[in-house]
N, CA, C and O atoms as a GROMACS GRO file, in nm:
protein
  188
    1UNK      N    1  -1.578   1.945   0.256
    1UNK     CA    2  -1.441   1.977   0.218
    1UNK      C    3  -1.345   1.868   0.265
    1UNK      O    4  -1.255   1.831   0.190
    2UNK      N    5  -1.358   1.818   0.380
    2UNK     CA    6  -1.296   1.768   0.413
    2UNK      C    7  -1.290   1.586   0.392
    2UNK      O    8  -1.208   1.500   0.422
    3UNK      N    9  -1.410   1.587   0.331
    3UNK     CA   10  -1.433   1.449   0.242
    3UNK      C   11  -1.391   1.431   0.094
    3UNK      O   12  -1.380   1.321   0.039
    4UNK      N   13  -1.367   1.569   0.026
    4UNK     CA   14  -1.269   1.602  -0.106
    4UNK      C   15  -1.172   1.548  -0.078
    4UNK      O   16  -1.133   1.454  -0.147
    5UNK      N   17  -1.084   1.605   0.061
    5UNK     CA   18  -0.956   1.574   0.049
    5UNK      C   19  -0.885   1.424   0.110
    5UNK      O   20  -0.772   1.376   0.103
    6UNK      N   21  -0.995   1.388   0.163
    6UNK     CA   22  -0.979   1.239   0.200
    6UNK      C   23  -1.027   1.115   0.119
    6UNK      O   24  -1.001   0.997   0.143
    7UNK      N   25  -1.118   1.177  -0.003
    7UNK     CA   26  -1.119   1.103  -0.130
    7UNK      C   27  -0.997   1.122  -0.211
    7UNK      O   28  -0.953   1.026  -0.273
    8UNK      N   29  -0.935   1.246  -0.216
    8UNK     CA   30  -0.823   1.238  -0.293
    8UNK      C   31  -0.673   1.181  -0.240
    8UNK      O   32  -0.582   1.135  -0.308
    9UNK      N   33  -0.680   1.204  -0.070
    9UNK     CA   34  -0.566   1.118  -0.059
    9UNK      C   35  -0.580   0.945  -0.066
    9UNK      O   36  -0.481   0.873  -0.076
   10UNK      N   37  -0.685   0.905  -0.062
   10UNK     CA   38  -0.741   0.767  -0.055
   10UNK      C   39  -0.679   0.718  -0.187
   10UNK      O   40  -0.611   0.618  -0.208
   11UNK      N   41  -0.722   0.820  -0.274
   11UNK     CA   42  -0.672   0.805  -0.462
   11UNK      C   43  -0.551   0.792  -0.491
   11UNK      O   44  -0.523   0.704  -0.572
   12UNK      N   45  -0.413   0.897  -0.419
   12UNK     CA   46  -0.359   0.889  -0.392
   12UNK      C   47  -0.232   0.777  -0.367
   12UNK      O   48  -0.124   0.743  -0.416
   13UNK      N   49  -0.313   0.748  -0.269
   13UNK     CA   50  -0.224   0.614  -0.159
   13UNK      C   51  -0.244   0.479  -0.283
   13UNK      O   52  -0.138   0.429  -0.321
   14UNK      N   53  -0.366   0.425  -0.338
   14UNK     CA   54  -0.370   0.364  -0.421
   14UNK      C   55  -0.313   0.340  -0.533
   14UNK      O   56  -0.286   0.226  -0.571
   15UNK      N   57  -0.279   0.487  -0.622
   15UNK     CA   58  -0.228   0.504  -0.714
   15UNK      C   59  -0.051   0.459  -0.688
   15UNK      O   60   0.024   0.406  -0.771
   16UNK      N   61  -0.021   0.498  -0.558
   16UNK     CA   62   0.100   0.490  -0.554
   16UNK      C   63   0.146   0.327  -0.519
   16UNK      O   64   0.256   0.277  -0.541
   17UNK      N   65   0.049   0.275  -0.470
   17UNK     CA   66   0.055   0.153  -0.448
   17UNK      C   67   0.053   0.058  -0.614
   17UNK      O   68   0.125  -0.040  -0.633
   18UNK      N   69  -0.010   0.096  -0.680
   18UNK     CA   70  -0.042   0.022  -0.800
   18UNK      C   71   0.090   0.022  -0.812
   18UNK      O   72   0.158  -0.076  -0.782
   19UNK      N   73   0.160   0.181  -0.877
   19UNK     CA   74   0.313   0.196  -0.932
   19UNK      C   75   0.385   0.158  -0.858
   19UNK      O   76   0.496   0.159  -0.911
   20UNK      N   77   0.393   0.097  -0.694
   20UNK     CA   78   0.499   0.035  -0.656
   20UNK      C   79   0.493  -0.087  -0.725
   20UNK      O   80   0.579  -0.132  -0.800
   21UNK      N   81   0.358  -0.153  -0.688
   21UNK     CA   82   0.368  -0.304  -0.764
   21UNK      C   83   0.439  -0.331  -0.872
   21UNK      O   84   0.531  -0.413  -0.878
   22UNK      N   85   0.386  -0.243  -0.988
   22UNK     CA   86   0.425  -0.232  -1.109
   22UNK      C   87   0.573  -0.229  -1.138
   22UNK      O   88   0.630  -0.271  -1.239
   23UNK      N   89   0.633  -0.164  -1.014
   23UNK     CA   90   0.815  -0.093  -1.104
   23UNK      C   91   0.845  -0.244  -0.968
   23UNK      O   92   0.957  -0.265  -1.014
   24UNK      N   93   0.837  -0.318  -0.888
   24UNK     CA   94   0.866  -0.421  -0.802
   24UNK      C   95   0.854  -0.527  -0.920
   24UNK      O   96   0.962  -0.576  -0.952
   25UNK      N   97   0.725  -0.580  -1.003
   25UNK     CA   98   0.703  -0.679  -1.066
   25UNK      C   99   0.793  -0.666  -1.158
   25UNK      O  100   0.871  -0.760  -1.146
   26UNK      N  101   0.826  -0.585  -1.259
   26UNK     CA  102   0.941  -0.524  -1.373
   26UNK      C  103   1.074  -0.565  -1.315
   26UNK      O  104   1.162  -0.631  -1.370
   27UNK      N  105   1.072  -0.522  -1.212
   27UNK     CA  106   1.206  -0.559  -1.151
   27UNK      C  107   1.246  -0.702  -1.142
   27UNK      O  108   1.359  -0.749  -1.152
   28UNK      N  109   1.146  -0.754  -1.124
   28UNK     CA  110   1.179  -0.938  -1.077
   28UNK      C  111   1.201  -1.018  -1.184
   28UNK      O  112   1.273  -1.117  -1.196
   29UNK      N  113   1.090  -0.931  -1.304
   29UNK     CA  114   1.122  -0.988  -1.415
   29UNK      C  115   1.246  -0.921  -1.523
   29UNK      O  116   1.242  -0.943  -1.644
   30UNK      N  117   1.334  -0.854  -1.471
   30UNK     CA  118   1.413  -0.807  -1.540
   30UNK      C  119   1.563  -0.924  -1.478
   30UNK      O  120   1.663  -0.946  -1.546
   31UNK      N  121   1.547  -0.960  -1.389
   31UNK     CA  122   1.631  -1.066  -1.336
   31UNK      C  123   1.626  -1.184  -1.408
   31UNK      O  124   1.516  -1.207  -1.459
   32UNK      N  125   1.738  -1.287  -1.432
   32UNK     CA  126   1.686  -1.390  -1.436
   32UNK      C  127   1.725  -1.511  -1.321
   32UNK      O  128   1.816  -1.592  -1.311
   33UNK      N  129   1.611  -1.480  -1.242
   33UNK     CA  130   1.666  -1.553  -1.102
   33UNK      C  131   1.510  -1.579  -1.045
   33UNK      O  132   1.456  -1.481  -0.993
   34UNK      N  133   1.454  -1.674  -1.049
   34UNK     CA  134   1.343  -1.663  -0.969
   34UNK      C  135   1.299  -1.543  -0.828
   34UNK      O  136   1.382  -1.498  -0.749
   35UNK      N  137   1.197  -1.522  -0.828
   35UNK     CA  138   1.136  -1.442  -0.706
   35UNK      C  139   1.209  -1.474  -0.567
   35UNK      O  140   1.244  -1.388  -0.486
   36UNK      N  141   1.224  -1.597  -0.554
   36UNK     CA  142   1.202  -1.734  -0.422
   36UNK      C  143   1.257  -1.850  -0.470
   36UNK      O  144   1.233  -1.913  -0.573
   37UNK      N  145   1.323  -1.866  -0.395
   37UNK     CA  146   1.405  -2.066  -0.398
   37UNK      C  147   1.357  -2.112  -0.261
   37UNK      O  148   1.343  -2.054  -0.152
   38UNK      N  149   1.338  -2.223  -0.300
   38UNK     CA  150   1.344  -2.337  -0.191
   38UNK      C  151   1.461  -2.375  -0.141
   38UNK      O  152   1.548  -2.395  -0.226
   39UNK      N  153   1.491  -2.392  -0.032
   39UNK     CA  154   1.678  -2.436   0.039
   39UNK      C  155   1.604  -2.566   0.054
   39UNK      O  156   1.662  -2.645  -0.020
   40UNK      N  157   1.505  -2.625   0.114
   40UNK     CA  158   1.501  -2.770   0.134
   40UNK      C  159   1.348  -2.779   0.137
   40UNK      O  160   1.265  -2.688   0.145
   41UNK      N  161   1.333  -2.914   0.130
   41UNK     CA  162   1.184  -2.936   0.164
   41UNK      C  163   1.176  -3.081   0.277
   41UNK      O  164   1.257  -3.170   0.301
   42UNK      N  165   1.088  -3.061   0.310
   42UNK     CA  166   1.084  -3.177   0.438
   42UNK      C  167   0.944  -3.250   0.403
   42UNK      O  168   0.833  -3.201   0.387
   43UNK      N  169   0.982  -3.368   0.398
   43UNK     CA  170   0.832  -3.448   0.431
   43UNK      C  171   0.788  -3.484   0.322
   43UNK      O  172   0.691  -3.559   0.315
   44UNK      N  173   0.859  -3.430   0.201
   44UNK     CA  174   0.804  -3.474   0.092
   44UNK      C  175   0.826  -3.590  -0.013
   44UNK      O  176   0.944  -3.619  -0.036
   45UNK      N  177   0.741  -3.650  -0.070
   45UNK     CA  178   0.742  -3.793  -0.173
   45UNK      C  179   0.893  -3.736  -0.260
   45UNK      O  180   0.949  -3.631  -0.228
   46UNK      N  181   0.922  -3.789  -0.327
   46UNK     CA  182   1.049  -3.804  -0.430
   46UNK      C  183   0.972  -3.840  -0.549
   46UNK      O  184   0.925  -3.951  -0.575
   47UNK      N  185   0.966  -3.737  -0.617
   47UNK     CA  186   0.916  -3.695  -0.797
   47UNK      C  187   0.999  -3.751  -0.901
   47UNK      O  188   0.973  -3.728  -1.019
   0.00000   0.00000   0.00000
């Protein structure tokens, strides 16, 4: 019994994890602003 319910919260925790990803990724791409900027870089060649 008690391996039912620790397979189902296991299922659970996952599931809810997927749909955070999911409505987080939607979100970033509903912006138009990158994820992440760079403020500076150090050390590097000139492109």
């Amino acid at each position: 019994l008690l391996a039912v319910l620790l397979v189902v919260v296991g299922i659970q925790l996952i599931t809810m994890g997927l749909l955070g990803e999911i409505i987080i990724r939607t979100y970033h791409e509903s912006q138009n602003k990158p994820i992440y900027s760079v403020r500076e870089t150090l050390n590097a060649p000139e492109t």
